[in-house]
C-alpha positions in Angstrom: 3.6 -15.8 3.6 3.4 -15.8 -0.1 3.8 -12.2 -0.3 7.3 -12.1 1.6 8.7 -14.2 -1.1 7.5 -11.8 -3.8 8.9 -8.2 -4.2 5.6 -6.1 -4.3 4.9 -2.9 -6.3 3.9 0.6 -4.3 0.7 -0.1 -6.5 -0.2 -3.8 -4.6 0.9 -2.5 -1.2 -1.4 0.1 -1.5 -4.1 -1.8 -2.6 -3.5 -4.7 -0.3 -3.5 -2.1 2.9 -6.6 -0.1 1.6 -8.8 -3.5 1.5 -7.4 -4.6 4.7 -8.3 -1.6 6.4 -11.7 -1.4 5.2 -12.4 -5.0 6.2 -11.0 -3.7 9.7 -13.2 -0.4 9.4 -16.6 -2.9 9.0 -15.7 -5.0 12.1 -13.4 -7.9 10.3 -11.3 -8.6 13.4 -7.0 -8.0 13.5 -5.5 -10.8 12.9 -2.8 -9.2 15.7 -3.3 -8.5 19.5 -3.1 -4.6 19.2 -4.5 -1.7 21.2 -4.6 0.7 18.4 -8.7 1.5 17.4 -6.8 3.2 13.6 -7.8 0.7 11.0 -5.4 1.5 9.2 -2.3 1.7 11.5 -3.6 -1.7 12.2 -3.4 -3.1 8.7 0.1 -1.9 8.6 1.0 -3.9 11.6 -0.7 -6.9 10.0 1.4 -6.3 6.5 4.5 -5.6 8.5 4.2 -9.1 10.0 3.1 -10.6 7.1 0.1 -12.2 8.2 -2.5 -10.4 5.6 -4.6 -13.1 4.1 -4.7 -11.7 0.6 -3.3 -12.7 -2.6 -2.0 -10.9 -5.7 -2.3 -12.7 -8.6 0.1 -10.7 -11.9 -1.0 -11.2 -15.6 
């Protein structure tokens, strides 16, 4: 939720999809009902719908 009210850099939304998927890829579960096995098709879904459970925290 807190990053749909932010504008995020190519930089964060690359990191934040990279982590995601590699929880995914270890056996993290999706936090959407999805039939795709990609781990990182499925992280895209999850940012897409915002429900990601990371933070970015700017200095």
């Amino acid at each position: 939720m807190y990053m749909k009210l932010m504008k995020l850099t190519k930089y964060e939304t690359a990191r934040i999809m990279g982590a995601r998927a590699l929880q995914i890829a270890m056996g993290a579960p999706a936090l959407i009902k999805t039939k795709e096995k990609d781990s990182i098709k499925i992280a895209l879904k999850e940012f897409k719908k915002g429900v990601i459970p990371l933070t970015i925290i700017r200095e």
